[in-house]
N, C-alpha and C positions, 0 to 999 in steps of 0.2 A: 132220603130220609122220609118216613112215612108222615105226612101233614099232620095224622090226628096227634103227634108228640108235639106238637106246639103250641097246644091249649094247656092252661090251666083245668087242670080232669078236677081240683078240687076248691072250697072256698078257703080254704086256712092257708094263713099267710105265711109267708116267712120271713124268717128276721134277719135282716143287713148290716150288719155289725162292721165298720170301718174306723179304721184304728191311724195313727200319725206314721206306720211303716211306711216306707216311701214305695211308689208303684198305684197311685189312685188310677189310672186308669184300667188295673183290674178291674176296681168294684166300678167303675163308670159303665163298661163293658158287660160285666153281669145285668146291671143294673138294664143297659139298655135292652138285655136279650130275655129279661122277665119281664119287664112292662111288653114291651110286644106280644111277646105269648099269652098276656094278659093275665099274669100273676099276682095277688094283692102283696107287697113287701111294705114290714115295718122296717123303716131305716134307723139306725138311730150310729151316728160318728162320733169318736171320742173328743176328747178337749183338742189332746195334740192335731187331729186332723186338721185344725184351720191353720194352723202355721205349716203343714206338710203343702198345701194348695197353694199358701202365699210361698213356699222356694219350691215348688215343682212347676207353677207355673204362672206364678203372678197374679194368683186368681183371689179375692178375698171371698170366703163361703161366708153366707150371714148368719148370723148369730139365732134369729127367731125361725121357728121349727114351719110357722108357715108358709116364709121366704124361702127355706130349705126344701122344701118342694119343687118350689117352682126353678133354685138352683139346680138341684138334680137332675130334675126334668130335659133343663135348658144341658146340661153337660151328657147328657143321655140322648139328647135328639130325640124324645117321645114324650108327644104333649096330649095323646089321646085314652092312650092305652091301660090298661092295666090298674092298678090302685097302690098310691102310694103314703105313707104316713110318716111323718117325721118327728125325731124324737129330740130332744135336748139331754144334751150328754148327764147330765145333773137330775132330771125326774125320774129319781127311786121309786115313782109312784106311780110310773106307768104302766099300762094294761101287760107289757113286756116283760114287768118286773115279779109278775105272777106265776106260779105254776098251776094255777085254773085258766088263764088265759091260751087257748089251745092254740098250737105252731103246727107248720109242718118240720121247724125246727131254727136252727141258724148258723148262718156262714159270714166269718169273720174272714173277708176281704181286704186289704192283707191285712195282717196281722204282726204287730208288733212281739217282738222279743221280750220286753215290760209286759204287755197283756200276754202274753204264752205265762210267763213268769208267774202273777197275779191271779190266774185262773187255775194254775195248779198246785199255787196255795189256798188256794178256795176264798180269796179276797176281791172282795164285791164297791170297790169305791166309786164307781160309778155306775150309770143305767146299763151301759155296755157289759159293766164285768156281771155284773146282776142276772142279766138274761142268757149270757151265756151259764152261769151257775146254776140257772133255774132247767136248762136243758139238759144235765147232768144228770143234777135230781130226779128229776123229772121221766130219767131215760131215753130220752128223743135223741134226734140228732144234730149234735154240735162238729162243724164242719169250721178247723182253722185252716190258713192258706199262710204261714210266714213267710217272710221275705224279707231272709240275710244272708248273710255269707262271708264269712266261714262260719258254722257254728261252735259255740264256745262249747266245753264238757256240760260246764250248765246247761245253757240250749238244748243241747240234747236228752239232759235228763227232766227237763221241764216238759217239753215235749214227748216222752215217753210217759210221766206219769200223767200226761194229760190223755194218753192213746190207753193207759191201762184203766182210766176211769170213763172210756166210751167213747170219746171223742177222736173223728176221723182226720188225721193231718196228711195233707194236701200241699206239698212247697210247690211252691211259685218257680218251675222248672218245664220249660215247654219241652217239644220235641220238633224231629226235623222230618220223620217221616211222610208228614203230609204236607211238604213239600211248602212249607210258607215264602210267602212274597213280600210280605210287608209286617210292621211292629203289632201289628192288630191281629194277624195271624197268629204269631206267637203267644201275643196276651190270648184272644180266644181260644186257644188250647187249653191253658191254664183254666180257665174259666170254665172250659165246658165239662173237664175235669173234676172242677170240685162241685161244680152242678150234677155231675152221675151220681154223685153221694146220694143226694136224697129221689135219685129216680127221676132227674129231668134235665127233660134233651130238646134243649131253645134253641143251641146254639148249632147253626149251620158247621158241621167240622166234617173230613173225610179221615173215618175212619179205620184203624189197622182191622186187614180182612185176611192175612195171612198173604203169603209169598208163592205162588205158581211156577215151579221149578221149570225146569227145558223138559224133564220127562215128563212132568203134570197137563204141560199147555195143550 
């Protein structure tokens, strides 16, 4: 992988959208592979996400946006790098909630079947639905990663009109070609997958280069 793909080439952040779908350690994952790169990320998690941490792992996330920093940080293992902001799932008033406020865009790690739902009816109840609405509008890029299964007819037609009004969907489905060893491999696949969306390559992955036949070699 060429070094200079692991800097942040630019100042505009991008926004961290984490929803009560079950799978945090996707966005934990992303999370750690943009502070390292040294990327500034708005965070902001929906309501459900505290109850998804206390049964996925016993973990209570805190309530106040600037103890959510330092939780992130501490579940990300990176306490140096990069810039991070946190939002509370409730302030419609945040710099996030803007379409003058410039993004490199946003990715909803994972993404609940409720927020797919809500976003492609163009309902904004919280900070989360808000900023992704505003990256619609706005034209930028909105990057969901759901994680369900099976999906229902619904599902699928919520997620299509959310792909015919701009938005990149990304399911939470690794692969085996790069030969993974452990559950981190698999999740960094997903991850580095919905990071090629907007043009960035943190995450250490081998990738498919094509197949060298017996006549080729």
């Amino acid at each position: 992988m060429n070094p200079t793909t692991l800097s942040n080439p630019t100042p505009l952040p991008l926004i961290l959208g984490i929803t009560g779908a079950s799978g945090l350690i996707y966005a934990v994952r992303a999370l750690k592979f943009l502070l390292q790169a040294g990327y500034a990320i708005e965070l902001v998690a929906s309501k459900s996400t505290y109850m998804v941490w206390q049964a996925e792992a016993n973990i209570r996330m805190p309530v106040e946006a600037a103890q959510q920093e330092q939780f992130w940080r501490q579940q990300a293992n990176v306490f140096d790098r990069g810039k991070l902001r946190c939002h509370p799932w409730g302030d419609v008033g945040a710099n996030i909630a803007s379409g003058s406020f410039r993004t490199l865009g946003m990715l909803i790690l994972p993404c609940s079947m409720s927020t797919v739902a809500k976003l492609a009816a163009g309902l904004s109840s919280d900070l989360l639905e808000r900023a992704a609405d505003v990256q619609l509008k706005e034209g930028r890029k909105l990057v969901v990663v759901p994680r369900e299964t099976p999906f229902s007819l619904i599902h699928l037609r919520n997620l299509t009109s959310l792909a015919e009004a701009g938005a990149r969907i990304v399911p939470a489905i690794p692969a085996w070609y790069h030969q993974p060893q452990t559950i981190e491999d698999l999740v960094d696949f997903v991850v580095a997958r919905a990071l090629d969306q907007f043009e960035i390559s943190c995450v250490p992955l081998k990738r498919w280069e094509g197949h060298l036949g017996e006549d080729q070699g």
